[in-house]
C-alpha positions as CSV (number, residue, x, y, z in Angstrom):
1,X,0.0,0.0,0.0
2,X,1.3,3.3,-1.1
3,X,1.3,6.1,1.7
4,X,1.8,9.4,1.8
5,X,4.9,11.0,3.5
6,X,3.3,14.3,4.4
7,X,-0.1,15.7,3.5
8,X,-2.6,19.0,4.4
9,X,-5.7,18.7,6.4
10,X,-7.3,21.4,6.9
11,X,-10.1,20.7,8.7
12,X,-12.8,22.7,10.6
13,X,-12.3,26.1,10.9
14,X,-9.4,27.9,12.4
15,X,-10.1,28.5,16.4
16,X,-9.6,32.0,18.2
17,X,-6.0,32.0,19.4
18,X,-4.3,33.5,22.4
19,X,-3.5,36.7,20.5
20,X,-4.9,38.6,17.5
21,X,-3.7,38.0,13.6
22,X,-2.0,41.7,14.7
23,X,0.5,40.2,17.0
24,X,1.4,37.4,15.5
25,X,1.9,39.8,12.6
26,X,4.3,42.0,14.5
27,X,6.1,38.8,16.1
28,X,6.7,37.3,12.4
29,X,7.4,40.9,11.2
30,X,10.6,41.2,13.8
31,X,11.8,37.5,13.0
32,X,11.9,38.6,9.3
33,X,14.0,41.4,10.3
34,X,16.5,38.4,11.8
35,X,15.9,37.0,8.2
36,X,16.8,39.6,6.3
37,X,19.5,41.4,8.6
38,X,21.7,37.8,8.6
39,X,20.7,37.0,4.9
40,X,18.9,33.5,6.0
41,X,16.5,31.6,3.4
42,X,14.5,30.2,5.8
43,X,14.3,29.9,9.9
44,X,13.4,26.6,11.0
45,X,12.0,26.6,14.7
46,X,11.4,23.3,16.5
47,X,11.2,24.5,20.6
48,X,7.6,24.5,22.0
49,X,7.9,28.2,22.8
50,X,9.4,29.6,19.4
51,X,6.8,27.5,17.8
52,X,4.0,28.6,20.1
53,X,4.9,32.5,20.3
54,X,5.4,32.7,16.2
55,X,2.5,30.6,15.0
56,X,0.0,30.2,18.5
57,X,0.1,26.0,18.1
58,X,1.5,24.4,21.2
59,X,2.2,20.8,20.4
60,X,2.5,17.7,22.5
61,X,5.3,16.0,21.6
62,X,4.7,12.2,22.5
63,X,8.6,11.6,20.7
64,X,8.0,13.2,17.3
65,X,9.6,16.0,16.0
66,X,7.8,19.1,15.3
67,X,8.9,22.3,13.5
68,X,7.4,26.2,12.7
69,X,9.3,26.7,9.3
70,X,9.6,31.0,8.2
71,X,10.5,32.4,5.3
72,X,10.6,36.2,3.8
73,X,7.1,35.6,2.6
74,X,5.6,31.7,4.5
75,X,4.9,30.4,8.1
76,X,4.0,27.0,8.2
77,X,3.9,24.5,10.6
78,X,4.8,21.3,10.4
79,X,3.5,18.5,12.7
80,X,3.0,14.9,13.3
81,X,-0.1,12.9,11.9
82,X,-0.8,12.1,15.5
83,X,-2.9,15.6,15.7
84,X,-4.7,15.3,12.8
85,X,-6.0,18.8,12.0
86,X,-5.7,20.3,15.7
87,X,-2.4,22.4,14.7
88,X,-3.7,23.5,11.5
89,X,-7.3,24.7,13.6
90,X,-5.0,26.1,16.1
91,X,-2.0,28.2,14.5
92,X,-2.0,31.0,12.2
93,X,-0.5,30.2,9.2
94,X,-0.3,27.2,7.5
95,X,0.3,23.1,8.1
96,X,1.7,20.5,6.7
97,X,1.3,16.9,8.5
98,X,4.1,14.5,8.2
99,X,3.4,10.4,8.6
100,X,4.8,7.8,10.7
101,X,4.8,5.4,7.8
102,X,8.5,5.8,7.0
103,X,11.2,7.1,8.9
104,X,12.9,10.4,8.6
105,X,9.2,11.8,6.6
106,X,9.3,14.9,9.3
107,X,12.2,15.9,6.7
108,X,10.5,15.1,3.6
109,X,8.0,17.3,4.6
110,X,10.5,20.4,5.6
111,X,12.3,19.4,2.3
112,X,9.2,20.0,0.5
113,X,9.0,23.5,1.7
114,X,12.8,24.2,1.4
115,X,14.1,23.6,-1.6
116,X,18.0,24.8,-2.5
117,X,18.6,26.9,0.6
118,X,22.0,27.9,1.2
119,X,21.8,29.0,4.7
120,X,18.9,28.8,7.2
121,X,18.9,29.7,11.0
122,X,18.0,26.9,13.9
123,X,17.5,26.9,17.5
124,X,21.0,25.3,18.4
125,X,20.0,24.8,21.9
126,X,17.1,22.5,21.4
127,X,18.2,20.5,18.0
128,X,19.9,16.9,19.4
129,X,23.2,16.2,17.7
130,X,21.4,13.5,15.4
131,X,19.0,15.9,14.4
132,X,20.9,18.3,13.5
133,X,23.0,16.5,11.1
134,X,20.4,14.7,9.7
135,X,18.8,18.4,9.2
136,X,21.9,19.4,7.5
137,X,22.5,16.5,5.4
138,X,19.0,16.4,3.8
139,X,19.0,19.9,2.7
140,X,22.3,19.4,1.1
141,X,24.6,20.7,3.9
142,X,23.3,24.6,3.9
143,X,25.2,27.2,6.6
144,X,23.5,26.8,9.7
145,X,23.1,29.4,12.1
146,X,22.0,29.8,15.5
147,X,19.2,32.5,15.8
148,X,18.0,31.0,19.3
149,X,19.6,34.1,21.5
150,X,18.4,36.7,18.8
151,X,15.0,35.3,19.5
152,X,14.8,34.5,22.9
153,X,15.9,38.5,23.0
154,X,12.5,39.6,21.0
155,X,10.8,37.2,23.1
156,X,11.6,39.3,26.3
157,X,10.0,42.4,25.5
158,X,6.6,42.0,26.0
159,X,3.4,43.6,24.0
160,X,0.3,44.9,25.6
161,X,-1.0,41.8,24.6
162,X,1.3,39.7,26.5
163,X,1.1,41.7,29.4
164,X,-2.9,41.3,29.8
165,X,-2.5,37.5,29.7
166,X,-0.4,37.5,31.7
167,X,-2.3,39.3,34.3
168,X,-5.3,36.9,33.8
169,X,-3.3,34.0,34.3
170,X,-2.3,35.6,37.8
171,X,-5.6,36.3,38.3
172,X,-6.7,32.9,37.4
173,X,-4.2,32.1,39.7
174,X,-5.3,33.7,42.9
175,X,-8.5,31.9,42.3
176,X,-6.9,28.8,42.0
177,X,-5.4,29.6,45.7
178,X,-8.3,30.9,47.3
179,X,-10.2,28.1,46.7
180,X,-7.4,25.5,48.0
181,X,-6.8,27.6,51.3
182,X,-10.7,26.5,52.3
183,X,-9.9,23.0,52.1
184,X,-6.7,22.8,53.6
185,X,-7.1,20.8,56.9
186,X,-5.6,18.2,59.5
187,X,-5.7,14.8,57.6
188,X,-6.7,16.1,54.0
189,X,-4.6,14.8,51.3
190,X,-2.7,16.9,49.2
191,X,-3.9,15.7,46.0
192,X,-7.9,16.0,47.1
193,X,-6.7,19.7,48.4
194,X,-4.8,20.5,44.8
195,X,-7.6,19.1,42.7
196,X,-9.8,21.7,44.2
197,X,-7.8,24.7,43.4
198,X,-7.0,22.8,39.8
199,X,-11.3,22.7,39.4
200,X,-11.2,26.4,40.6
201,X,-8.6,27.7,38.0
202,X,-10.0,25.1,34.7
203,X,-14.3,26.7,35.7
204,X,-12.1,30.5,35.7
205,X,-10.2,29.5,32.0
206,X,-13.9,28.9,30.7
207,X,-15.2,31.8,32.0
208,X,-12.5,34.2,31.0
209,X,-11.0,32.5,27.7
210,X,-13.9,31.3,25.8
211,X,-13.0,29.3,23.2
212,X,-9.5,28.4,24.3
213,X,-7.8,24.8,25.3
214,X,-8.1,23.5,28.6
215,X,-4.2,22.0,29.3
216,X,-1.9,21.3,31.3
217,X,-3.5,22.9,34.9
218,X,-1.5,21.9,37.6
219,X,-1.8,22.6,41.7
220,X,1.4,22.0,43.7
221,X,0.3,21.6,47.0
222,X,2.9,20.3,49.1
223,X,3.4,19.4,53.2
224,X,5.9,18.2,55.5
225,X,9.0,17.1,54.0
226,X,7.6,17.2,50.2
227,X,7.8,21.1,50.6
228,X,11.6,21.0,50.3
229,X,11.1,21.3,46.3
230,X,8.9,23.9,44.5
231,X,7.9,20.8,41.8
232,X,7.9,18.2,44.2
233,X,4.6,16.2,42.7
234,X,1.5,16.2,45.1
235,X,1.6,13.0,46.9
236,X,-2.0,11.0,48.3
């Protein structure tokens, strides 16, 4: 049976993101100025924050490889089969979806949007050594750069947008607190205490960010010894 390495699915509609078309205009805007300024074809991002901050997906990894590839003029993102049309729905820009059929089609697919580069900027600090050669080898050994700090330095200023998420996240937050404190008693569990402030902060997410994904909302609520470690896992 004959399978496809990569294809598009572009299914649904595309979902309200955590910031406008606007600033993710301005964010792709200032990495083309990295583009142009070092005289890169193409940046190829692969880090769940440069991929998340330029193109509003946030994937789940689960072992596979995923990449935000920029150009002068396209932002696409590239992502495993394994989501189906989630990233497309959820990033601005476009998607292309690589298979697990055969191995090394997650550079098939960035191949087929960069063809005859001569030099492209990576994240140095998040490519593995195997990666990165194999990166090099199938586009037909390209100068690689390392854009990662020039990034990470746009990253730190923060736009007005930024700043009023942020906010609500504190605020969602606090909630999140105020609603453990009332359950915190001789004998309770950490876990049963944590879930209640987790249930307070995912009912405050609905109410405040319509629309949005519920992930990844964690309590760590922590007594006696297990306080010796801000992650220290919630224990029964």
């Amino acid at each position: 049976m004959k399978r496809p390495s990569f294809f598009q699915l572009n299914n649904g509609s595309k979902a309200p993101l955590p910031f406008t078309d606007h600033e993710y205009e301005n964010r792709l805007k200032s990495l083309r100025e990295i583009i142009s300024q070092n005289d890169i074809d193409a940046v190829i991002l692969t880090s769940m924050q440069n991929i998340a901050y330029y193109s509003g997906f946030l994937y789940c990894s689960f072992g596979r490889p995923y990449a935000c590839i920029i150009t002068p003029k396209r932002n696409i993102v590239v992502s495993a089969n394994i989501d189906a049309g989630q990233p497309w729905r959820r990033c601005y820009g476009e998607n292309l979806i690589y298979t697990d059929w055969e191995r090394d089609n997650y550079l098939k697919a960035i191949i087929s949007i960069l063809k005859n580069v001569k030099k492209i900027g990576i994240e140095k600090d998040h490519l593995t050594l195997e990666r990165h050669k194999k990166l090099k080898d199938a586009l037909n050994n390209p100068e690689i750069i390392d854009i990662a700090p020039l990034v990470m330095s746009k990253r730190m200023i923060k736009s007005k947008e930024e700043i009023n998420l942020i906010k609500s996240g504190a605020k969602i937050a606090d909630i999140g607190a105020e609603a453990l404190v009332k359950e915190i008693k001789v004998g309770a569990s950490e876990i049963d205490i944590a879930m209640v402030g987790r249930d307070a902060m995912e009912k405050a997410i609905v109410k405040f960010h319509p629309n949005s994904e519920l992930r990844d909302t964690w309590v760590w609520f922590q007594s006696g010894i297990n306080t010796d470690g801000a992650h220290n896992p919630v224990t029964t």
